[in-house]
Structures are given as C-alpha cells and as structure tokens.
C-alpha positions as CSV (number, residue, x, y, z in Angstrom):
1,X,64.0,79.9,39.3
2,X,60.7,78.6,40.8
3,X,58.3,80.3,43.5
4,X,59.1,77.2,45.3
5,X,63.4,77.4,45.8
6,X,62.7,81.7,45.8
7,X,60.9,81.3,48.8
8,X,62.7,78.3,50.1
9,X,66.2,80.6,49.8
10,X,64.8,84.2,50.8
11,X,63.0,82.4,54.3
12,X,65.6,80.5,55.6
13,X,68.3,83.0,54.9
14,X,66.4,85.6,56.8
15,X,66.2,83.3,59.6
16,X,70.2,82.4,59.2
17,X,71.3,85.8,58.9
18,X,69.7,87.2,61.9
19,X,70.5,84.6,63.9
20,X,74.0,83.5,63.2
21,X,75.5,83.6,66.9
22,X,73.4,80.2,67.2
23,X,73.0,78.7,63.8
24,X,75.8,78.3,61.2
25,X,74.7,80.4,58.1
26,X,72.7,78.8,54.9
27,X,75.0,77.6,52.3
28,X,73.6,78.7,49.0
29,X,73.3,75.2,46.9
30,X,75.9,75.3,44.0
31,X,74.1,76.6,41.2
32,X,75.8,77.7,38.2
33,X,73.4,78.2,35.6
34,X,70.1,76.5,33.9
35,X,71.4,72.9,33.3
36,X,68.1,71.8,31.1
37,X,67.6,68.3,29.4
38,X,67.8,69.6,26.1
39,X,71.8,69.6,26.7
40,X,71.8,65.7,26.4
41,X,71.0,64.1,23.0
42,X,72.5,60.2,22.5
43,X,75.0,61.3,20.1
44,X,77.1,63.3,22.1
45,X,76.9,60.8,25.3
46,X,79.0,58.0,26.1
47,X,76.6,54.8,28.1
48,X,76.7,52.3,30.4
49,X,76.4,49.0,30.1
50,X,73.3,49.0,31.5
51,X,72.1,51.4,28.6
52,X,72.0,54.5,30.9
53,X,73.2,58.1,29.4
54,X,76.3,59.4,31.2
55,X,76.5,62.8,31.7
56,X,79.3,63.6,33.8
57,X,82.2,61.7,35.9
58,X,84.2,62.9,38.7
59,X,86.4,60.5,41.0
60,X,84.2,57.2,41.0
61,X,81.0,58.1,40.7
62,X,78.9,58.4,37.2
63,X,76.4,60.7,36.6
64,X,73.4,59.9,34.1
65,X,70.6,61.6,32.8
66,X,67.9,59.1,34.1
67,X,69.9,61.0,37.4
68,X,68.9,64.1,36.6
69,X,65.5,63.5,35.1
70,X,65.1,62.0,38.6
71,X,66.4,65.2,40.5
72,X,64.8,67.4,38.7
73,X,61.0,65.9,40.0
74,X,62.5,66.8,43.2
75,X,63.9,70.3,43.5
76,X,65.2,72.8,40.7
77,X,66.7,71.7,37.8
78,X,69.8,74.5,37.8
79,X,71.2,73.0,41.0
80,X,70.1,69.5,41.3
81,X,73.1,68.0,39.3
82,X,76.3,69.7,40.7
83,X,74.3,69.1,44.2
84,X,74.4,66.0,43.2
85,X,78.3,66.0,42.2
86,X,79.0,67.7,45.1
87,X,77.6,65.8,47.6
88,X,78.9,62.6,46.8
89,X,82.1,64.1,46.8
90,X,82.1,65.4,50.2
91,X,80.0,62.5,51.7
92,X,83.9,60.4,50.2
93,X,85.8,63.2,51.9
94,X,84.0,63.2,54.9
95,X,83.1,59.2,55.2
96,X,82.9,59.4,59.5
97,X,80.9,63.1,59.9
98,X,77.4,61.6,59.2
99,X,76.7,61.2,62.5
100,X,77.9,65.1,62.7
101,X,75.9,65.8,60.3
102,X,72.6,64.3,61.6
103,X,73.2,65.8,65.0
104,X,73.7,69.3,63.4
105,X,70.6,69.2,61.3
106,X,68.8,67.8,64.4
107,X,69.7,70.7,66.2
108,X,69.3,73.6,63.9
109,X,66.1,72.0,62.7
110,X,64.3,72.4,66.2
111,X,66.3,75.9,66.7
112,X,64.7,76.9,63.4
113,X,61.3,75.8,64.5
114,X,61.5,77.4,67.9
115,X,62.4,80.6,66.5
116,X,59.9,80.8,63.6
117,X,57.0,80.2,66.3
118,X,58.7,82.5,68.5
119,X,59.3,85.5,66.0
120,X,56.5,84.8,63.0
121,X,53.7,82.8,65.3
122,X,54.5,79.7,62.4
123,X,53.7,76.1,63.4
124,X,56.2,73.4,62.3
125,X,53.9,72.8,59.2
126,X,53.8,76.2,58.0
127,X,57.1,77.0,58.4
128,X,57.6,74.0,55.8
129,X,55.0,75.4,54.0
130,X,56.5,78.5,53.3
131,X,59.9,77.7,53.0
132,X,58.9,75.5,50.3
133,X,59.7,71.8,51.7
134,X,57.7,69.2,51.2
135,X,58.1,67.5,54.4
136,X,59.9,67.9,57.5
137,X,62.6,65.1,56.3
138,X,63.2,67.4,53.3
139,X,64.5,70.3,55.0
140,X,66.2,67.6,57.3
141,X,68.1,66.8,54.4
142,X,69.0,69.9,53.3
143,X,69.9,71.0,56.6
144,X,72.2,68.1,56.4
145,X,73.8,69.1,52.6
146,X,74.5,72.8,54.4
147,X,76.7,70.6,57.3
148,X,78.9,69.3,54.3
149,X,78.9,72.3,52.1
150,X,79.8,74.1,55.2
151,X,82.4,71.7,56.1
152,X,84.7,72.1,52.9
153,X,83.8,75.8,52.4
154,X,85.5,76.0,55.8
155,X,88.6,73.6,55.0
156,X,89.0,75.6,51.2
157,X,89.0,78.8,52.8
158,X,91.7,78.1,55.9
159,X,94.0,76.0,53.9
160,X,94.1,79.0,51.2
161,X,95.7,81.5,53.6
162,X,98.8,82.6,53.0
163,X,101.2,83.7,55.5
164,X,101.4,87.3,53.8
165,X,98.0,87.3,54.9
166,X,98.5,86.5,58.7
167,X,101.2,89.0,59.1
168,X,98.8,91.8,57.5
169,X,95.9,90.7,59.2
170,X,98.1,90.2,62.8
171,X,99.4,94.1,62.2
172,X,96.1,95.8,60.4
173,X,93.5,93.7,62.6
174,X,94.6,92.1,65.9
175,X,94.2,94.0,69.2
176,X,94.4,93.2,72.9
177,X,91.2,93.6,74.6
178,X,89.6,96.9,74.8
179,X,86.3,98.8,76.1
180,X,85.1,101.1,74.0
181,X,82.1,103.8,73.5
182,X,80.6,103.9,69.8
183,X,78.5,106.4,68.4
184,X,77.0,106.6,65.2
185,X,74.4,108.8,62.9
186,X,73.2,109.1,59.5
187,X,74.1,111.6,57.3
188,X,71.8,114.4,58.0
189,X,73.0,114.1,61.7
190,X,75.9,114.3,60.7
191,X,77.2,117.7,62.3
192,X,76.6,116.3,65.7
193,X,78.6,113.6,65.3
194,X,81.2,116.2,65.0
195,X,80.2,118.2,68.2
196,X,80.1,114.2,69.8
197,X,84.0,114.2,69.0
198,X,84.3,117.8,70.0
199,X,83.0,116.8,73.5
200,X,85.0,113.1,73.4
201,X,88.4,115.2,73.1
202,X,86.8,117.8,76.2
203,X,86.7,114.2,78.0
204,X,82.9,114.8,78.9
205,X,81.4,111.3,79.8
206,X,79.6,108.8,78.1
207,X,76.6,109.7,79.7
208,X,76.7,113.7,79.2
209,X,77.0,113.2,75.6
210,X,74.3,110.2,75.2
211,X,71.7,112.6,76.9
212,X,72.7,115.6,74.7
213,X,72.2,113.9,71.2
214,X,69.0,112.3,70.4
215,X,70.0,111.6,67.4
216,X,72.9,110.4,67.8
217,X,73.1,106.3,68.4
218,X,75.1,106.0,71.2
219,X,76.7,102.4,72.5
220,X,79.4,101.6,75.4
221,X,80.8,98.2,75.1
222,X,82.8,97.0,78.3
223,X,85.2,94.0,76.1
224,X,85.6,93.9,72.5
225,X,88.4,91.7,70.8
226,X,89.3,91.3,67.6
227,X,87.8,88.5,66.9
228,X,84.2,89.9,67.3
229,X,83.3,89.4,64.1
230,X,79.3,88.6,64.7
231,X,78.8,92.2,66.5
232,X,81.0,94.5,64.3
233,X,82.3,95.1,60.7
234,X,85.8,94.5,60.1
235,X,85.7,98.4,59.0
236,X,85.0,99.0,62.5
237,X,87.0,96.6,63.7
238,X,89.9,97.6,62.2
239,X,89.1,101.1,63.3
240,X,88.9,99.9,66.4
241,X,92.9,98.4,66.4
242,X,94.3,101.3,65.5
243,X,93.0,103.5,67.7
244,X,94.5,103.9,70.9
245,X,93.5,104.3,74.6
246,X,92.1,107.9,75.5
247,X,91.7,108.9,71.8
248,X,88.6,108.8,69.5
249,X,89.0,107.5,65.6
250,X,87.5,110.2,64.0
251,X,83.8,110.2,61.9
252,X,84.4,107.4,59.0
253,X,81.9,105.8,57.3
254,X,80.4,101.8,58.4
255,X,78.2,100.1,55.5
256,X,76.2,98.9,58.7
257,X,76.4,101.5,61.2
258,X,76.4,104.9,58.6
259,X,78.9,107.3,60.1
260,X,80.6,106.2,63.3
261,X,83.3,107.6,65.8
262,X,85.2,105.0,68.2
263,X,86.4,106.0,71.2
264,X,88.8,103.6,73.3
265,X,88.4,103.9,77.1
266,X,91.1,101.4,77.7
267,X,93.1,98.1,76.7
268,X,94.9,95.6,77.1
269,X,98.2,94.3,75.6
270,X,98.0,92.8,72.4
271,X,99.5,88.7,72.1
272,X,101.9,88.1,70.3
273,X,101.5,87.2,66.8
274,X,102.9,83.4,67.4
275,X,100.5,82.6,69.8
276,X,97.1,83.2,68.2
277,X,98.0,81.4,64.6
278,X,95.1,79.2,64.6
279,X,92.7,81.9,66.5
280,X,93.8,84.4,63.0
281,X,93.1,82.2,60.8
282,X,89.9,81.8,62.2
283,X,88.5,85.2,62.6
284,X,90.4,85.4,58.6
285,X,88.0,82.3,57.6
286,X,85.0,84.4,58.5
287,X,86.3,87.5,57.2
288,X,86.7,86.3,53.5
289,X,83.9,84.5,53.4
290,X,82.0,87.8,54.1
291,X,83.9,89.6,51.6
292,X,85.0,87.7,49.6
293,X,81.9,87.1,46.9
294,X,83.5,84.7,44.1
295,X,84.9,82.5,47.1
296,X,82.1,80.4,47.7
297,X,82.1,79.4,44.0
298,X,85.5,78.9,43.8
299,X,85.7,76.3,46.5
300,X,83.2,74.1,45.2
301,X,84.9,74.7,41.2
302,X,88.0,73.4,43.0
303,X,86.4,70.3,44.8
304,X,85.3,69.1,41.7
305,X,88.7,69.9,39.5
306,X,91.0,68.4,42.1
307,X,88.1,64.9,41.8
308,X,89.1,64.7,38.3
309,X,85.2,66.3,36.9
310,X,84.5,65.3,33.1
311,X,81.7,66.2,31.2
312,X,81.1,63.9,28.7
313,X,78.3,65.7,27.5
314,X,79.9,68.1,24.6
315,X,77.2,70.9,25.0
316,X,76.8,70.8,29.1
317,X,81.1,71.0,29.1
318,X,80.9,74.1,26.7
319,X,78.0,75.7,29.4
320,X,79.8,74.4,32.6
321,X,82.9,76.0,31.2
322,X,81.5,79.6,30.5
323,X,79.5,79.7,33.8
324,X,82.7,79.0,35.9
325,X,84.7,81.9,34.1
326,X,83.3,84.6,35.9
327,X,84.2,82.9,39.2
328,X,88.0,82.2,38.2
C-alpha cells in the first residue's frame, strides 16, 4: 500500500475516532487484496463492441480494464475497482440521497477542517497535504463515498438482526435510567480498587473515597442509559444492567478502562421490551459493527452477490474468490 492511502487512512481515522459524537466514523474503502493489471491478458476477457476489455459485470454496469488503468492514476490500485463496483451500486440503490450526500460531506468537510486547526494548528491545505488528497474536491468525494458506504453498511447490519437477538440483547443489555459512580485502576493499583469496594459496601460517599485514592480514577455520572454506546463499552454497559440500585458490580476487567467497579446510586424502571424495538436495534447496529470485525466485509461481499457480480476475468475470479473466504 502507498505512503499516500497509509497516511490518507491513519489521519482521517484518528480524527473520526476521537471525534465520533459529531462525525460519522471513516468507512474503510473495500479492499480485498492487490488487484494488479497483470490479471487481465486478451485471452481470458470477453469485449465490447467498442473493443474495450471487460473485466467484471454486476447488475448493469460493465467494468473494463481501460476502467481500471484509469483508477489506478488516481488512487491505489487494490481498492480502486470494487470502489468502483461498489459505488455504482449504491449510487442505483440510493438514486434520491445525492443531495444527502453532498450536504453530509459539506458538513464533515468544514468540521474536519475546524478541528484539525483547532487540535494540530493545520491550515485547510495542509491538512490535504497530509492526508494525502490532492485537492480539496478529492477528499470531498471521498467524504461523499463514506455517506453511501455508510448508508448500506447501516441497512446490512439492521436488516440482519434476528429476533433471538433482540430478546437477548432486551434481557442482557437494556436498563432504565440510572446514575452511577465508576471507578477504575490498572493493575498495579489494583488492591485499592478492592478497599474502593470495601468502602462502597460501608456506604462512604463518592467524595470520601475520590480523595482517599489517588490512584484510583474515579467518575460520577448523574444519567446513563443503555444506549450510551459513544461513552462506555458494552462490557460496562452490560455491567452496568445487571447491577442493581445500592450495590456495586464487583472489580472486572474493561479493554478501555483496565479494572473497573460500578456502583448504581439509583434507577429507574426499565420499558418494556415492545416499546423500544427500533431504539434496540439501533444501539445493536452500533454494537456489531464494533465487534463484529468480518461484518464490514461481509456487507459489501453481499451487495455485490445479491447484484448478480461476474468476473469474467478467469484469474481476477480465482483471486476475488480466495480473498472473500476468510470473510464468509
């Protein structure tokens, strides 16, 4: 992979993932594996009339080699076809979001901008720079691929739930509002987490045990629901539904927070499991997207099987194939 996509990937992830309350996070581009021209010899291709190599059709759309030649001047080969594929697919599935689209990229665009000055002291041009685009319209347009990507990713992942996995969720994960004191420590504070839940079952106050231990991160937070997925683990959260009002969870370990105890000062009522459907589904959207690591892959493998994909090239079909398996 080039110096140019590494740094275009690792800057404008960092900037995604620690600002994801305001920005929707960067959708990897679909790329499954160095797709070089040395795959596509006349033999093995059908052509166009107009003497053009076909390389690949899905739905109604034809894909040459002149088409990746082309693509390839403009970003990194090992993505630029199935971005290609996939975009013409959702731009069909999606024919009335451009507008969407436009107005989201718009918008994170200048966020992105704003921030980078703000955090990194980076003009417009630099940031560009050092992402690795060409031109402000470039990462315009990219900005606008994430909107689509993000779109179907979305739709894949909440039409795949199963009911099985509501009712799990609804009894493993879903809690009525509660307010609750977290502490955490790493592992060679450990023992004083321990006296921290020695004290939490004495009932001493927040306060009286924040000021005894140092080292001990201590955090009160007044409303917490389950769907408060952008400030806590599911770990914790889960921890946090099955624990009850005036009792602490215990020390268990957070890959986030290290070693944490929950305490629950009080809650409310949780709804009933009919009444929140859509609001599961969801806070289940963003929790297997998280977790789930083969999902991402699988969505777009899927938007081009149900489109009818065919590879007419005999040694690209072979690669495609054997890239896909480890995401099946």
């Amino acid at each position: 992979m080039s110096n140019k996509t590494n740094k275009k990937e690792n800057g404008v992830v960092e900037f995604f993932s620690t600002n994801k309350k305001s920005i929707v996070a960067l959708i990897i581009g679909a790329c499954l594996g160095a797709l070089i021209m040395t795959f596509f010899f006349p033999e093995r291709i059908a052509k166009l009339e107009n003497g053009e190599e076909v390389i690949l059709r899905v739905k109604n759309h034809s894909f040459t080699a002149n088409d990746l030649y082309n693509a390839m001047k403009e970003e990194n080969g090992n993505e630029a076809l199935f971005k290609m594929v996939d975009i013409a697919l959702l731009k069909d599935k999606y024919p009335n979001r451009e507008e969407d689209a436009k107005k989201f990229a718009e918008e994170q665009k200048e966020a992105v901008f704003t921030s980078y000055q703000q955090y990194y002291g980076y003009t417009k041009e630099e940031f560009l720079q050092a992402n690795g685009f060409a031109s402000e319209e470039e990462f315009e347009a990219d900005l606008i691929s994430q909107f689509y990507y993000q779109q179907y990713y979305d739709e894949y992942t909440r039409e795949n739930i199963t009911k099985k996995e509501i009712s799990k969720f609804y009894k493993e994960s879903v809690f009525g509002e509660k307010s609750i004191y977290l502490f955490s420590a790493l592992d060679e504070n450990k023992a004083e987490l321990s006296e921290v839940q020695n004290m939490l079952k004495d009932k001493k106050s927040f306060d009286d045990i924040k000021s005894k231990y140092e080292t001990v991160n201590s955090y009160k937070y007044d409303s917490v629901k389950y769907t408060d997925s952008d400030m806590f683990t599911q770990t914790i959260l889960n921890k946090i539904a099955s624990t009850k009002k005036g009792s602490s969870s215990g020390i268990f370990t957070d890959d986030s927070y290290g070693n944490v105890i929950v305490y629950v000062v009080s809650e409310k009522e949780k709804a009933k499991e009919a009444d929140i459907q859509e609001e599961m589904k969801d806070a289940i959207v963003k929790s297997k997207q998280t977790n789930d690591d083969k999902l991402y892959y699988q969505a777009f493998i899927h938007l081009r099987e149900e489109n009818d994909l065919s590879i007419l090239d005999t040694e690209l079909k072979e690669f495609y194939e054997k890239s896909i398996k480890q995401f099946k």
